[in-house]
Each structure stands twice: as structure tokens, then as C-alpha cells.
N, C-alpha and C positions, 0 to 999 in steps of 0.2 A: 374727177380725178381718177387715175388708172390706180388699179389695187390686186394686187398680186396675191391669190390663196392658196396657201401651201399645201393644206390637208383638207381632207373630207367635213364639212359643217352641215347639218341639217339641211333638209333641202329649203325650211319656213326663210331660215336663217341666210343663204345662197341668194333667197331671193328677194330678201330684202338687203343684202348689201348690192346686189344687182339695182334696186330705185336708186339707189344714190352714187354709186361709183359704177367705172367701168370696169369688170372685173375681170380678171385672165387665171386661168386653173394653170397650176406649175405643171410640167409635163416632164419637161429636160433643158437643161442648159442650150442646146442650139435653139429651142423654137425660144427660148427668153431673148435672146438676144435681140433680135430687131424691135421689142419695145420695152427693153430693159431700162434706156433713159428719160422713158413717158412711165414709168413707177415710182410714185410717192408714196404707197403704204404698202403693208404687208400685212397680212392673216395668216393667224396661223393656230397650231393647239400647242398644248405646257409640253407634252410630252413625246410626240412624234414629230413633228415641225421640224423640218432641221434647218435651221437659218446659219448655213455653215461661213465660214469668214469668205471665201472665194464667192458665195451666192450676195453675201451681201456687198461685197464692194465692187459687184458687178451693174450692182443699180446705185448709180452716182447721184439720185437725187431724191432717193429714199430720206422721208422725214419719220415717219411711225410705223410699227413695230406693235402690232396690238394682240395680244395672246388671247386663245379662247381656251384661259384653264389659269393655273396658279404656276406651273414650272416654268422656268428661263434657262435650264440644263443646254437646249440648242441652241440657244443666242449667243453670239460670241458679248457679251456685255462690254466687255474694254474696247471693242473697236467702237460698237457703236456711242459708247461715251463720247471717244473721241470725236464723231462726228457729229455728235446733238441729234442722234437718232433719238426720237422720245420711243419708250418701254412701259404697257399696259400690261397686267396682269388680273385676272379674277378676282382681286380678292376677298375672302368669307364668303362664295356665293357657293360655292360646292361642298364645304365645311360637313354639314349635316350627312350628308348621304355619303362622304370616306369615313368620317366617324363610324357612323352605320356598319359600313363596309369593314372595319378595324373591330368592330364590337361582333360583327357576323361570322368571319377566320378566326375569332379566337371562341368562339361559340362552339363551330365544328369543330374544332381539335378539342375542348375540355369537356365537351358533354357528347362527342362522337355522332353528330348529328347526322352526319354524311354515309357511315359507318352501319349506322343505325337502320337510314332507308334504305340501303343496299341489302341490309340484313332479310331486310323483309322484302323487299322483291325476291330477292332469290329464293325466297320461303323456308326459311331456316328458322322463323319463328316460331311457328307450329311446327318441326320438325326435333328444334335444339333448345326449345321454350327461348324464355328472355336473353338478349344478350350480354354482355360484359358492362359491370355498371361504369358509370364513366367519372368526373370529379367537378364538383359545384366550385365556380367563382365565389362565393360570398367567402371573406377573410384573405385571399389569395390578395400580393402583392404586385401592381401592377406599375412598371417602370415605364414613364414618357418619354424618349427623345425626342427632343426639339416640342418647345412650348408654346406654338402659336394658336392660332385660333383653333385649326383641327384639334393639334395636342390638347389645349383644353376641351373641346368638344367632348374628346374620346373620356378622357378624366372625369367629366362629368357624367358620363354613362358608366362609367366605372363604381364611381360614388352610388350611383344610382341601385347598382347590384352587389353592393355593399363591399368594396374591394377597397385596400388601402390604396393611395395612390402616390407614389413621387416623381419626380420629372430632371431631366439631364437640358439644360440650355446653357449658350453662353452668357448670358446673365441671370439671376433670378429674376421672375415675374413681381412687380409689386401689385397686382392687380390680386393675385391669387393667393391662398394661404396654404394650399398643399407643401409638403415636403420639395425641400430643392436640394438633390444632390449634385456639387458642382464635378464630381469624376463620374467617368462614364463606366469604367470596371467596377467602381463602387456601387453606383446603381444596378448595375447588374448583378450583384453579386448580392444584393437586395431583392430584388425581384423575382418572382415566380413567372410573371409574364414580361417581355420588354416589347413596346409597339414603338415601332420607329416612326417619326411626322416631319423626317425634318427636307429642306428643301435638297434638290443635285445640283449639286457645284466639287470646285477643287477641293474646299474646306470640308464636306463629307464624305468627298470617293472614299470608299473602302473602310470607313471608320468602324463596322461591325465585321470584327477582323477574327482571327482563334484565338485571341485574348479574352474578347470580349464573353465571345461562345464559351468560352471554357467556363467561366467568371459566372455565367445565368444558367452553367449545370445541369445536370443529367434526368430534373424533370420540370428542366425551365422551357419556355413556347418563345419563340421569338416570332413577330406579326410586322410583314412589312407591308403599308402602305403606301410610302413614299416616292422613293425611286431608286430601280436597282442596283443601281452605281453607289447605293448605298453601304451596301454590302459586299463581304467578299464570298462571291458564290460558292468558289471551289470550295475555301474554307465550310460553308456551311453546309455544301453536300455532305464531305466528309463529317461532318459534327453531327449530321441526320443518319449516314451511316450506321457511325460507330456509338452512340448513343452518349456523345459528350452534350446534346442538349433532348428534350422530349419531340419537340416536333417544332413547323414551322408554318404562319399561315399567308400565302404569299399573292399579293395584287400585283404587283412591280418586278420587273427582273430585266437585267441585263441583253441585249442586242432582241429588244422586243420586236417584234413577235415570234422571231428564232430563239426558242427562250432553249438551255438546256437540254438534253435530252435524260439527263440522271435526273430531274426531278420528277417525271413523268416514271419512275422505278420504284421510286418511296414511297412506305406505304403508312408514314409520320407525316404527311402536308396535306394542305388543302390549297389548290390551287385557284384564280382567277384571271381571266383574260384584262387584267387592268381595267375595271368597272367601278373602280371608286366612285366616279361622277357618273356612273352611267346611267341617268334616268331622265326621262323625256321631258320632267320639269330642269332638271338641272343643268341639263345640256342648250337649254330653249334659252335659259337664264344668263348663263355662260356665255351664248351666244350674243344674243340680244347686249349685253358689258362691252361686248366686241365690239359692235355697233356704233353703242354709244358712244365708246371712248373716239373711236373712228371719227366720227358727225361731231363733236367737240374739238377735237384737235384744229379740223379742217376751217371751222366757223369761230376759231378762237377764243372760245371758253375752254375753263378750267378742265382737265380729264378728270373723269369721275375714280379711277385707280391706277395711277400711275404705279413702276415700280419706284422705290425708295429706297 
């Protein structure tokens, strides 16, 4: 089968979907064309992939759709519904290491971790003694958006350092007993920390708007892992300005990898080049799900993670 891969995968990874399918690296729409109707699947990653409506109704014989990550932000989903496109997703396979990554941004901003090493390279240790003390998580109130697997993940690392925890979903969790607050200004207006988990779609663009910001206050952290369409940027520049919130620690952002250029000015964030998953087990992992579901589809078993 011919398998069309939109982004950069491991090379282990490349070369084992090479044993099994025929593969073609996306370049540009002209060179797709001449075997755009010899394409029955697609590869791709959650978060840069763009599987835009024009790319896809260009290959008329597309059956699967297999994500190497947990976002569907670039899938148009309602077409490919219509079409009986099937839609795989990672999922719980990178859970641990964004947790991680959620528990690491809000590390550096409350105990100045980052702050700290720079202090002492530049030798102001021995010059200014110790530097500014910074503030312990234990008792600090920590607000989830969006309560899935990560969301808990992170809450449980939270618990772990002794932080209250409650969480904002569209439903409550029955699995979990933490606090559930059903308003999202209410929760923040709770909270000392808000870590956002939740997926990019229509139904989150922009929902951490200067309501919200205003509402988590003048020494609340807001930690975004998720995705930056999460957010309303402008709004949060300005709120990191003008010191309507403490600081912001940020994996995701808007028209990545052309991220802002004001957040690169403040000096309240800590930034990341989107490395939630980024580690050579997890990506291996991620990958290899790709695979699977791929080799399942084609030989008529069950996909091991469809999306739902």
C-alpha cells in the first residue's frame, strides 16, 4: 500500500514503515499529484501535520489517518467522518513525560530554577551571595483543565508534592475523587497554579481569555501544555506585562515555530520548544502505535487506538 508521511518521524521509525508500505515524504502539492490516487494512508504527528481539507480531498482513496502523538487540531475531522476516513491517535502513550514536562515549567517559575543557574554562571554568587528565595509548591492550589489521562497524570504529581488539586472538565471524572469544579473562572479564581491538558479544537480555541487571567490573579502561574490555540496569546502577553497574573510556563503556542516575538522580552516565563513527548523512548513508542495501527487497519483487525 502507498502511505503518504507528512512530518519528520524517527528515522528506526521511517524505516520500518518503509518494510511494509510504500512510502512518499510530502514535499508539495505538484509532486503529490501524480500518485495522489495510489494513497490509502497517511502519517502524520498530533501537532504539526497538517492534514488540511484541500490535502485531503485530494487523495480520493484515502482509508486511514494514523497520528504519531494524541492532537487532531490538523485533521479536518467532519470531512473525514463523512468519508469513513478511520482516525488513530496515541493514546496514554506519552501521558508520563507531558506530565513531566507540566511538573518541570511550573518547577522553574516557583522555585526559580532557571533563574538560579544563570545566577551562578554569571557569577553573582560569590559576588551578591545567595540569590532571591523563591516559593515551595506544598499547600499551593493547583487547577487542571481538561481531566484526562495527562490531566490526571499531572494531579497525581501534584499530590505527590503535596498541592491541593481540582480540575475543570466537561464532565466530572467518576474514576477520581479530587475536587471537580464545573466553571472555569471559578477554578481559577481557586487556584494558585492553572495547568491547561485539554485537547485543540473549536470547543477550546481561545477559552483562556482576560477573564480567565484576570480571575488566577496577580500571583497565579498559568502552565500550558496543551496546545496554543488554547490560549489567547495577546491577552496573556499583556497579563505577563502588566502583572494581572505571576508568570507563565509555556510548551505550546500559537503558529509554531513562529512563536511570538514578546514572549522572548519577558522575563515572568519559561519557555519550551514543544517537548512534551520529546524523548527517544517516547517518540520510539509513539511511533511504533503508528505502525501498529497502520498493519491493523490494512490486515483487518481491530486498531489498537482509534480516535472516539
Amino acid at each position: 500500500m502507498d502511505l503518504l508521511v507528512l512530518d519528520d518521524v524517527k528515522d528506526s521509525i521511517l524505516e520500518t514503515l518503509k518494510s511494509h508500505f510504500i512510502v512518499h515524504i510530502y514535499k508539495d502539492e505538484e509532486s503529490l499529484k501524480p500518485i495522489a490516487s495510489k494513497i490509502r494512508a497517511v502519517a502524520t504527528t498530533g501537532g504539526m501535520g497538517m492534514m488540511r481539507p484541500d490535502l485531503m480531498a485530494s487523495l480520493p482513496n484515502l482509508e486511514i489517518i494514523s497520528v504519531n502523538g494524541v492532537g487532531t487540531d490538523r485533521i479536518n475531522l467532519e470531512e473525514a467522518a463523512k468519508r469513513n476516513i478511520a482516525i488513530t491517535i496515541a493514546t496514554n502513550v506519552s501521558t508520563n513525560d507531558v506530565a513531566d514536562t507540566a511538573m518541570m515549567l511550573l518547577l522553574n517559575l516557583k522555585r526559580h530554577f532557571r533563574f538560579n543557574e544563570d545566577y551562578l554562571y554569571e557569577g553573582k554568587w560569590s559576588r551578591e551571595g545567595y540569590p532571591p528565595l523563591a516559593h515551595s509548591l506544598e499547600k499551593c492550589r493547583l487547577g487542571v483543565v481538561g481531566f484526562g489521562h495527562i490531566g490526571q497524570a499531572i494531579a497525581r504529581r501534584a499530590t505527590a508534592s503535596e498541592m491541593e488539586v481540582a480540575y475543570y472538565n466537561r464532565r466530572p471524572r467518576s474514576e477520581t475523587s479530587y475536587k471537580y469544579i464545573p466553571d472555569l473562572i471559578e477554578l481559577a479564581s481557586w487556584s494558585d497554579i492553572l495547568v491547561l491538558a485539554v485537547p485543540g479544537c473549536a470547543e477550546t480555541d481561545k477559552m483562556i481569555d482576560a477573564s480567565i487571567l484576570k480571575a488566577l490573579g496577580p500571583q497565579g502561574v498559568l502552565i500550558n501544555i496543551a496546545r496554543g490555540s488554547v490560549v489567547d496569546e495577546e491577552a496573556l502577553i499583556k497579563a505577563l506585562e502588566n502583572g494581572t497574573i505571576a508568570g507563565a510556563g509555556l510548551d505550546v503556542f500559537c503558529n509554531e515555530p513562529h512563536i511570538n516575538p514578546a514572549f522572548l522580552k519577558l522575563k515572568n516565563v519559561t519557555l519550551q520548544p514543544h517537548q512534551g513527548s520529546a524523548t527517544e523512548e517516547t517518540r520510539q513508542n509513539l511511533g511504533q502505535n503508528m505502525i501498529d495501527n497502520l498493519l491493523a487497519h490494512f490486515s483487518g483487525k481491530k486498531l489498537l487506538t482509534p480516535l472516539t
